[in-house]
N, C-alpha and C positions, 0 to 999 in steps of 0.2 A: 618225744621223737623216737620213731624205731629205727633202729640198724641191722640192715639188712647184710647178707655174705654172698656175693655172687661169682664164679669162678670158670675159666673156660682156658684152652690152649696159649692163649696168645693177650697181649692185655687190652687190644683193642675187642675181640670176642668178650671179654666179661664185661667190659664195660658197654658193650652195646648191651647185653644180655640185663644189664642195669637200667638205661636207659628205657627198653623196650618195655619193661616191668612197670619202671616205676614214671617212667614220661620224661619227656626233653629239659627237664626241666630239674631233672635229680642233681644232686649234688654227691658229688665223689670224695669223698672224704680219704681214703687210702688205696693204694694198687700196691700189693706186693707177690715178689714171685714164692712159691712153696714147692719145697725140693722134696723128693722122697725120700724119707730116712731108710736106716738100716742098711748091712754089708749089701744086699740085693736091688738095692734102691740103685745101682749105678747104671743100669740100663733104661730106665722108666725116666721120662720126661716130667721137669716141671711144669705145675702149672700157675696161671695168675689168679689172686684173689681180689676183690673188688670190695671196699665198706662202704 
C-alpha cells in the first residue's frame, strides 16, 4: 500500500485534493494541521496535511 501526503488551506481543500487523485473511494487515514515554525512563522498560516 502507498501513502500518499496531500495538503491545501483548509482540511476540506486537501481532502478533496485526495479524493480527486486518488477516487471516491480513498481512504483517509490522518488530517492534521502544520504550523510554521520559527520567530517569523507568526504571521504565515497553517496549513492542513492529508495521509
Amino acid at each position: 500500500m502507498t501513502i500518499n501526503k496531500y495538503s491545501g488551506k483548509t482540511k476540506e481543500e486537501a481532502i478533496d485534493a485526495a479524493k480527486q487523485d486518488l477516487g471516491p473511494a480513498a481512504v483517509i487515514m490522518n488530517v492534521r494541521e502544520v504550523r510554521p515554525g520559527g520567530i517569523f512563522g507568526i504571521f504565515k498560516k497553517s496549513t492542513f496535511e492529508v495521509t
